[in-house]
N, C-alpha and C positions, 0 to 999 in steps of 0.2 A: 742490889749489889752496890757495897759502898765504897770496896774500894777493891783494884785487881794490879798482882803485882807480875812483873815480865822478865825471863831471866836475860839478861841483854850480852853479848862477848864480841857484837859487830861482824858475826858470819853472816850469810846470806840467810842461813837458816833464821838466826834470831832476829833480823832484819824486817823478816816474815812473822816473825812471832810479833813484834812490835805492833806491826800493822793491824793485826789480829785484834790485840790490847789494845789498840786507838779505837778500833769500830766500837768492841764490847764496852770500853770506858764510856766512848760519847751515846751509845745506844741505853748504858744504865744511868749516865750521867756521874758516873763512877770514876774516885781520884786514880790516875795511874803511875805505882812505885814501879820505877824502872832498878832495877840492881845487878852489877856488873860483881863476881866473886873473885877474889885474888886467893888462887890457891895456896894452900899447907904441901911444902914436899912429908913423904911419908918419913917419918922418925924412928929409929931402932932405940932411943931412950925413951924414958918415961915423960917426956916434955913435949909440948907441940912441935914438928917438926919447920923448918925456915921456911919463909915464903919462897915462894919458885921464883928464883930468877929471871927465867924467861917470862914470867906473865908475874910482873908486879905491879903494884898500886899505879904508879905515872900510864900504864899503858891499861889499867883497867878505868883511869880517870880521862884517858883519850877516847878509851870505847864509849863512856858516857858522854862525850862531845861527840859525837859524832849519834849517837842517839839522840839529844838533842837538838841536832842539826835537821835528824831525820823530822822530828816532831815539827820542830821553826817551819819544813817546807811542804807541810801537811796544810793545806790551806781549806780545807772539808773545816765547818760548821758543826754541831758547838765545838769554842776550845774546849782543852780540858784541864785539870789540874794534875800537873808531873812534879815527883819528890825524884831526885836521882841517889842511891844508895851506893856507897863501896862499903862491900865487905870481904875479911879475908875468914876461909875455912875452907873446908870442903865442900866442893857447888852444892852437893843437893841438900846435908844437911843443912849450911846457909841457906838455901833457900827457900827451904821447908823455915827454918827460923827466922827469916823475915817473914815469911807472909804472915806464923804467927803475929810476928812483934807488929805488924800493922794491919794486924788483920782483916788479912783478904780473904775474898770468898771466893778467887779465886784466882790461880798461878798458871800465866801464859808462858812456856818455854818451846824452844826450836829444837828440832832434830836433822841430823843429815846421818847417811848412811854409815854404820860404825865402820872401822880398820878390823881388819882380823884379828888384831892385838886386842881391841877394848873390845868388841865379840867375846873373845877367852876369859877376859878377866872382867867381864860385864862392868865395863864405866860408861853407861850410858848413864850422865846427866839426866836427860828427858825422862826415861823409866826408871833413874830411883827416886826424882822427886813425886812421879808419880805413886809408885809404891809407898813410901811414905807418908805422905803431907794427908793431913787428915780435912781436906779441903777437894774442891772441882783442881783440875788439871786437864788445860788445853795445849795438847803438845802439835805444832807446828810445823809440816815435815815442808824442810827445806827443798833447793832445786827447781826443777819442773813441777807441771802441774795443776797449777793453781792454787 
């Protein structure tokens, strides 16, 4: 495994996924792409629709500091080598298309329990990158636990 990439958004859940991504990296010796996604609101024209407002590039480029913050106070043996990505689309096909574009062997993402709203309209992140990505997918359930 040469390189594993982690979907990062600075929940607890992906927090948890990170950590995950740290063991797997330093246990393969494997580079770790961390990638935070600024999403596309949905568009009723033929054009991609605007970025979200509320979750744009400056606050997905704070998630990535603070991702690497997490990394900095990781003081565990080997380092490792960290790329930090922003991308904007849609999480899972963005994420499904970076792991290709740096191809991983394999995509760490976090879960927490859905809302009854993304339940209905299935936006679970976690299980469509898993559904899709023609790669391993370790999905990370947030909270309790361990």
């Amino acid at each position: 495994m040469d390189t594993i990439l982690v979907g990062y958004d600075d929940t607890e859940s992906a927090q948890r996924a990170l950590s995950r991504a740290l063991i797997f990296a330093r246990a393969f010796n494997a580079k770790l792409v961390v990638g935070s996604v600024v999403p596309l609101m949905v568009s009723v024209g033929r054009g991609m629709g605007a970025v979200d407002p509320v979750s744009n590039e400056e606050e997905h480029q704070r998630q990535l500091d603070s991702a690497r913050a997490l990394i900095a106070a990781d003081t565990a043996t080997p380092t490792v080598s960290v790329e930090y990505v922003t991308a904007v689309g849609d999480p899972v096909d963005t994420l499904v298309e970076l792991a290709d574009r740096h191809d991983a062997q394999l995509i760490v993402v976090g879960t927490r329990e859905p809302s009854l709203v993304a339940r209905f309209f299935g936006q679970s992140v976690s299980a469509g990158v898993a559904r899709h990505a023609h790669r391993d997918v370790l999905v990370v359930h947030g909270g309790n636990g361990g």
